[in-house]
C-alpha positions in Angstrom: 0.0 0.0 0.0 1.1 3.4 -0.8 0.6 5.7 2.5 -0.1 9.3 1.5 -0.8 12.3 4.0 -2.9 15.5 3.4 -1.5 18.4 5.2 -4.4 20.9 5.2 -6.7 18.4 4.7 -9.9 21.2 5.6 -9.2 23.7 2.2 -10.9 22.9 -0.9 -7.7 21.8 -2.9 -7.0 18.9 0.3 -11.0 17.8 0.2 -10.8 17.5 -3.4 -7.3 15.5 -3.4 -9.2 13.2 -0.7 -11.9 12.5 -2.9 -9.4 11.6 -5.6 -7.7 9.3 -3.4 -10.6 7.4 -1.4 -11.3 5.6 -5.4 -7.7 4.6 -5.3 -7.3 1.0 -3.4 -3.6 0.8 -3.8 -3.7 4.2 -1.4 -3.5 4.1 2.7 -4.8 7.6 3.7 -3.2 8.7 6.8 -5.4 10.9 9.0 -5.0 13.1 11.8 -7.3 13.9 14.3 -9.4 17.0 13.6 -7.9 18.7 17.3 -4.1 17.5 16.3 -4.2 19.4 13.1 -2.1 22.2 14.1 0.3 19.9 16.1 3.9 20.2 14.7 4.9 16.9 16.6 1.6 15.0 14.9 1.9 16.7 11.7 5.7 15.6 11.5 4.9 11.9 12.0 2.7 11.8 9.9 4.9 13.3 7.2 7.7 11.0 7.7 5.4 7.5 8.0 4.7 8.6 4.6 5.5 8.1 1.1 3.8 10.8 -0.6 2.6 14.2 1.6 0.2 17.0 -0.1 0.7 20.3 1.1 -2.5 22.2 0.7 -1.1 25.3 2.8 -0.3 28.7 2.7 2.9 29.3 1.9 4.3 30.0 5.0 2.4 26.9 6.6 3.8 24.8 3.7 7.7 26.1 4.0 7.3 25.1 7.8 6.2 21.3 6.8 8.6 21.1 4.4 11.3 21.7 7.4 9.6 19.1 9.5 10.8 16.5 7.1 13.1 13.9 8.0 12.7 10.7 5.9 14.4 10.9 2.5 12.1 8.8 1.1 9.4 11.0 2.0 7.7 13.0 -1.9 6.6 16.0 -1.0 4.0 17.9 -3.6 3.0 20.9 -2.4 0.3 22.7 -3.9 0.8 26.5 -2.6 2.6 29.4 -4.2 6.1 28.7 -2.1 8.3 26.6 -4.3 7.0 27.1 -7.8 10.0 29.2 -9.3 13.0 27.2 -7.0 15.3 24.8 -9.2 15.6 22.3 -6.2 12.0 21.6 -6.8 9.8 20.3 -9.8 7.5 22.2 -11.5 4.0 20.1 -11.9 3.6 20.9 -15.4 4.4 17.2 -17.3 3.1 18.7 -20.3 5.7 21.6 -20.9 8.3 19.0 -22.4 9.3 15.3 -22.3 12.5 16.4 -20.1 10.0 18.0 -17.8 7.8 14.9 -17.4 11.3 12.7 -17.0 12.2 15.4 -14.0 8.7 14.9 -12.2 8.7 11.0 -12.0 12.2 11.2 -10.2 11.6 14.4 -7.7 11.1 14.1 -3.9 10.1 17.7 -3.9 7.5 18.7 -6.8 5.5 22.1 -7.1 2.2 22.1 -8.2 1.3 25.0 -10.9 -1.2 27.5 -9.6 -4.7 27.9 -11.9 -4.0 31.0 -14.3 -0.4 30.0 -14.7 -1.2 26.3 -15.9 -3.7 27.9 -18.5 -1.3 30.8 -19.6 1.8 28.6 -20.0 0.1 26.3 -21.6 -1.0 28.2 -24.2 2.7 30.5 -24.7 5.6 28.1 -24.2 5.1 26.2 -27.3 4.8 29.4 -29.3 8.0 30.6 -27.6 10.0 27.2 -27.4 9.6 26.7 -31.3 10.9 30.2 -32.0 7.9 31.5 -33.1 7.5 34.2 -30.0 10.2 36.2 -28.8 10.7 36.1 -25.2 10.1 39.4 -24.9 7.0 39.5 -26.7 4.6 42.0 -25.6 1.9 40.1 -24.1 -1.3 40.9 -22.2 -3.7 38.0 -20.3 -6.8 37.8 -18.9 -8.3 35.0 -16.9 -12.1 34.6 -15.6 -12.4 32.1 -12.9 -15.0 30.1 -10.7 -14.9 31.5 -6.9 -14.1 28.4 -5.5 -10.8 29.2 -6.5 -10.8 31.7 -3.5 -11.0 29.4 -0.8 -13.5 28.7 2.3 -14.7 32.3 2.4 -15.1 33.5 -0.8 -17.5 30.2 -1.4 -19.6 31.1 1.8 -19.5 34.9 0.7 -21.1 33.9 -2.8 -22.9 30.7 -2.0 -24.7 33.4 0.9 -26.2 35.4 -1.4 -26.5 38.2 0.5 -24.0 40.3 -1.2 -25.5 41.9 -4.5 -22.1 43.1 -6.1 -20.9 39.1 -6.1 -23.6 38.8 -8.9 -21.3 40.9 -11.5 -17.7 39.9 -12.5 -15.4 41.3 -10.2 -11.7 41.8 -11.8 -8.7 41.7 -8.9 -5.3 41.5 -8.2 -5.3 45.5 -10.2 -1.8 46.6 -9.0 -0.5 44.0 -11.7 1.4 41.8 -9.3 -1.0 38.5 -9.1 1.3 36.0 -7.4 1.2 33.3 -10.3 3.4 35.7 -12.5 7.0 34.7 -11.4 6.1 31.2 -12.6 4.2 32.4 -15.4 6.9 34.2 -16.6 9.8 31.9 -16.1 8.3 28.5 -17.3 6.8 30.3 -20.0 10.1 31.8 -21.1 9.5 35.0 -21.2 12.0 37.8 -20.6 9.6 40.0 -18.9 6.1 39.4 -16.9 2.8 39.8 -19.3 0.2 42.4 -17.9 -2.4 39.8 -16.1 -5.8 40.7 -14.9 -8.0 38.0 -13.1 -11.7 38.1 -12.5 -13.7 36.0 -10.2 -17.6 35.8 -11.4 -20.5 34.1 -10.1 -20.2 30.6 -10.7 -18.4 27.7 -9.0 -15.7 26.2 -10.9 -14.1 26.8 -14.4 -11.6 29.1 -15.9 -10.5 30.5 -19.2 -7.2 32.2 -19.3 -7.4 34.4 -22.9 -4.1 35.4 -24.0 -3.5 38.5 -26.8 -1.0 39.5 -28.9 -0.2 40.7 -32.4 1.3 38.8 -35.4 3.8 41.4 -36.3 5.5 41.0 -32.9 6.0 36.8 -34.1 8.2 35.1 -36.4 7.1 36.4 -40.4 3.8 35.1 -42.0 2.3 33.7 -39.0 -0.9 34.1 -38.2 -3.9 32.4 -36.0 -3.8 29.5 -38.4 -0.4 29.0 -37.9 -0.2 29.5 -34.1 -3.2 26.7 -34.0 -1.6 24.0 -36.0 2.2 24.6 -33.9 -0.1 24.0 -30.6 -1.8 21.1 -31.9 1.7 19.6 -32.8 3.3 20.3 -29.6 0.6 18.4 -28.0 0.0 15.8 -30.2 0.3 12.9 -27.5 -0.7 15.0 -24.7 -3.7 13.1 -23.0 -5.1 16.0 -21.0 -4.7 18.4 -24.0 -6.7 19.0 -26.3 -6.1 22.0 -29.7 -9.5 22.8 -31.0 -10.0 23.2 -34.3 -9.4 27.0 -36.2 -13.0 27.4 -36.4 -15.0 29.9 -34.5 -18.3 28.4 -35.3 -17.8 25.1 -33.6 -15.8 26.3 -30.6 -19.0 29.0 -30.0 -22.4 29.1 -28.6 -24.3 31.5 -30.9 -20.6 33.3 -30.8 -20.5 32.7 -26.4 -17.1 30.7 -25.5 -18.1 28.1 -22.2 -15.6 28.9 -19.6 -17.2 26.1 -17.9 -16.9 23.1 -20.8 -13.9 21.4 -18.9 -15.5 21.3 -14.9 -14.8 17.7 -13.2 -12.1 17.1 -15.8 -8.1 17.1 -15.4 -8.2 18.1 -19.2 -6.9 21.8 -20.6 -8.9 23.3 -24.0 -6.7 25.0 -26.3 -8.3 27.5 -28.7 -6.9 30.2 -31.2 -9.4 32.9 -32.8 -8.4 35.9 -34.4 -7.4 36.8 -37.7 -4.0 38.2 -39.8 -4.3 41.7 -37.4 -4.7 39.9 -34.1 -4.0 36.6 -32.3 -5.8 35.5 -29.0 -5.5 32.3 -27.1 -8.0 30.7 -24.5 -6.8 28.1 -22.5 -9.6 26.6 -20.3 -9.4 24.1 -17.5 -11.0 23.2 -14.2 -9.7 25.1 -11.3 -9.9 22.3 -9.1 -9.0 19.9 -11.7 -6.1 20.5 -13.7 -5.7 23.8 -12.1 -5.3 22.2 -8.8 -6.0 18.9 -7.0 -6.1 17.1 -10.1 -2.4 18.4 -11.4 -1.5 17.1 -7.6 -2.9 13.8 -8.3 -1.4 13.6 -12.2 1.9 14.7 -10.4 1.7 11.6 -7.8 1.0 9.1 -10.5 4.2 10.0 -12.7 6.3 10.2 -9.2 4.7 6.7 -8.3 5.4 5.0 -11.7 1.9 4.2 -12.8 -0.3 5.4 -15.5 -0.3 9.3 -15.1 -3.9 9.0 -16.4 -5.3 7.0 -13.3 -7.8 8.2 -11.6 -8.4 11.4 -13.8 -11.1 12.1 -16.2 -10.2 13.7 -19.6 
């Protein structure tokens, strides 16, 4: 039996990992006692008696577990902000090359990507690791998310009711230092951080990072066409990826785009629109899937040898 402990097991990224793993027979969940979860000497044993820990802390909380652990056998993959942009540590992105897939399945310390930056590198480091982007392309993102990717109390907030400004989309993080850009911008490749704006809107789960630039700022005689097929290459054997088709009739509703198409997946939707003046892609996932517990889960299958695939839905 593989034994695996949730450190934070209360957030919505640890309850969602738990429901991953109480389908998996081959896992031993260790628990700790609802009063012992803020004891260091519990929280450490449970860590070392381990073969796989989650960390689903802030960052400080997780840097603090990390120190607690002892037994080198111990994987930790840690799903906060912390350790996303260190070279001691993997980045939880299989999908950004084979070598980066090869590094995951032999890490003890992996970093799991945060939402927006999942969706944003996806859709830029292809463009960039083929020479068709310069790094230091000009580049502006948006991304519209679910609120459950803002924790306990932004759910209750919406789920309440109560509060009539939660019923329009709310755009955030406006001084233009969201705390996914270091790792968007260096697993990306870029030279310099794109302007990002997020916005959290009234529905659950589902995101849709969109991504704009201009062909004269790329490689000569590319345009949307081109940037489609070089994604759909790049991810030609990519089980969680999917490149739609250049046609903006069939990815449209009556001209709408479904932020919410890839909810209680681990999958990521690739789309180009545009035309030979301007280029935008929209990279949509589930926030708790692939944007969070389910990358966790994808990363603990590579580390553990089997079938990266088990478990998760595409």
């Amino acid at each position: 039996m593989i034994k695996v402990f949730v450190d934070g097991q209360e957030g919505t990224t640890g309850l969602k990992i738990f429901e991953y793993l109480a389908a998996r027979s081959e896992i031993e969940i260790l628990r700790i006692d609802e009063d012992k979860r803020k004891d260091v000497a519990q929280r450490r044993a449970l860590i070392n008696a381990s073969d796989v820990t989650f960390l689903c802390l802030p960052d400080t909380a997780a840097r603090e577990s990390v120190t607690l652990v002892d037994n080198p056998d111990t994987c930790i993959i840690d799903a906060s902000t912390a350790f996303r942009t260190q070279n001691d540590w993997a980045y939880g992105l299989p999908e950004l090359s084979p070598a980066q897939r090869t590094r995951i399945r032999t890490a003890q310390r992996i970093a799991v990507p945060g939402c927006h930056a999942s969706a944003f590198i996806l859709s830029v480091h292809p463009l960039i690791a083929k020479g068709i982007m310069p790094p230091d392309c000009p580049l502006s993102s948006h991304s519209i998310t679910g609120y459950s990717g803002g924790g306990k109390q932004m759910i209750a907030a919406y789920e309440q009711g109560e509060n009539p400004l939660l019923t329009s989309p709310r755009p955030y993080a406006l001084g233009l230092e969201h705390k996914h850009l270091p790792e968007m911008t260096l697993h990306a490749g870029l030279a310099a951080a794109p302007i990002f704006t997020p916005i959290v809107a009234s529905f659950y789960q589902g995101l849709a990072v969109t991504t704009c630039f201009y062909p004269r700022h790329l490689a000569r005689g590319i345009g949307p066409q081109q940037i489609q097929a070089v994604l759909a290459e790049y991810y030609e054997n990519e089980p969680f990826i999917r490149v739609a088709p250049f046609n903006h009739a069939i990815n449209l509703d009556e001209g709408f785009f479904n932020v919410q198409a890839s909810n209680s997946t681990n999958r990521v939707d690739l789309f180009v629109f545009g035309n030979q003046d301007r280029i935008i892609v929209i990279a949509r996932l589930d926030n708790l899937g692939k944007g969070a517990s389910g990358a966790a889960i994808q990363c603990m299958n590579l580390r553990l040898g089997v079938n990266e695939m088990t478990g998760l839905k595409t």
